[in-house]
C-alpha positions as CSV (number, residue, x, y, z in Angstrom):
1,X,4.2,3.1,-11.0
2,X,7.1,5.0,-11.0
3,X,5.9,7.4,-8.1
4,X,5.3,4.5,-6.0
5,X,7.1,3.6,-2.2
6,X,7.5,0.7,-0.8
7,X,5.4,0.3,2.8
8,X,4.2,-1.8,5.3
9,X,0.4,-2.2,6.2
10,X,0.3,-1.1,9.9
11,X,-3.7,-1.1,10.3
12,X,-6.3,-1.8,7.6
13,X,-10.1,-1.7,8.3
14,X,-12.3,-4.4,6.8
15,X,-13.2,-3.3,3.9
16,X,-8.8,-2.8,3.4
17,X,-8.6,-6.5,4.5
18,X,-11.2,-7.7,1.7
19,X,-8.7,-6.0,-0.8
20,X,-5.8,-7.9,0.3
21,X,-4.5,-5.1,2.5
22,X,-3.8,-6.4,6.1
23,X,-1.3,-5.4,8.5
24,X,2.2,-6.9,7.9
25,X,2.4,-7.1,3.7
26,X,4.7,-5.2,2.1
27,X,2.8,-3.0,-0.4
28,X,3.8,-0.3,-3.2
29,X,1.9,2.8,-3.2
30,X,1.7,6.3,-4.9
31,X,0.9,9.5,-4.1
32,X,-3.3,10.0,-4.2
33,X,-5.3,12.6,-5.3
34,X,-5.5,14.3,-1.8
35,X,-3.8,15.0,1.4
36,X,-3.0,12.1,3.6
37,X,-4.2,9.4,0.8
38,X,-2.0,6.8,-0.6
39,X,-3.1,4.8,-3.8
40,X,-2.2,0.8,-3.0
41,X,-1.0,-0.3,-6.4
42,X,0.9,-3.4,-5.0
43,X,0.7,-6.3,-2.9
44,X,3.7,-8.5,-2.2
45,X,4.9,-8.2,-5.3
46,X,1.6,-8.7,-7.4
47,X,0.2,-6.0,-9.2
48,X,-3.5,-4.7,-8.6
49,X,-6.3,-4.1,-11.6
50,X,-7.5,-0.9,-9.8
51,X,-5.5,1.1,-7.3
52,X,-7.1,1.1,-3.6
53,X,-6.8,4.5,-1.5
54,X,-5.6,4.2,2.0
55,X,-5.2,6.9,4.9
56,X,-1.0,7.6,4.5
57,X,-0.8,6.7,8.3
58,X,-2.3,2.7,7.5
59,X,1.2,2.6,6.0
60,X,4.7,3.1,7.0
61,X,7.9,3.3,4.7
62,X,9.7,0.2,4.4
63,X,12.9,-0.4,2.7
64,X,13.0,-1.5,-1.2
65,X,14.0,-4.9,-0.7
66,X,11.5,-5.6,2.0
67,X,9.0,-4.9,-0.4
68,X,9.8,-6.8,-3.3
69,X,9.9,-10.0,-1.0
């Protein structure tokens, strides 16, 4: 994980919200295999058993400490 951001969800679709992924949690993410995709590896601090891809624009930066929470 050590490309991964800190982020807050800012819109998730349902399938997003049946992984966990809703707006308002703090997430970690890393860079995904294309343009515009971000690989959710995080959720409030709890670690996911497979990475899900988001659009980079479902997310926006947060700062380290906020994500951690």
């Amino acid at each position: 994980m050590a490309d991964g951001h800190p982020y807050i969800v800012i819109e998730a679709d349902y399938l997003d919200q049946q992984d966990g992924i809703v707006p308002g949690r703090a997430v970690i993410a890393e860079p995904g295999a294309l343009d515009g995709q971000l690989l959710v590896v995080s959720i409030e601090g709890k670690e996911l058993p497979n990475p899900v891809a988001v659009y980079a624009d479902q997310l926006h930066p947060a700062e380290e400490d906020t994500a951690a929470a």
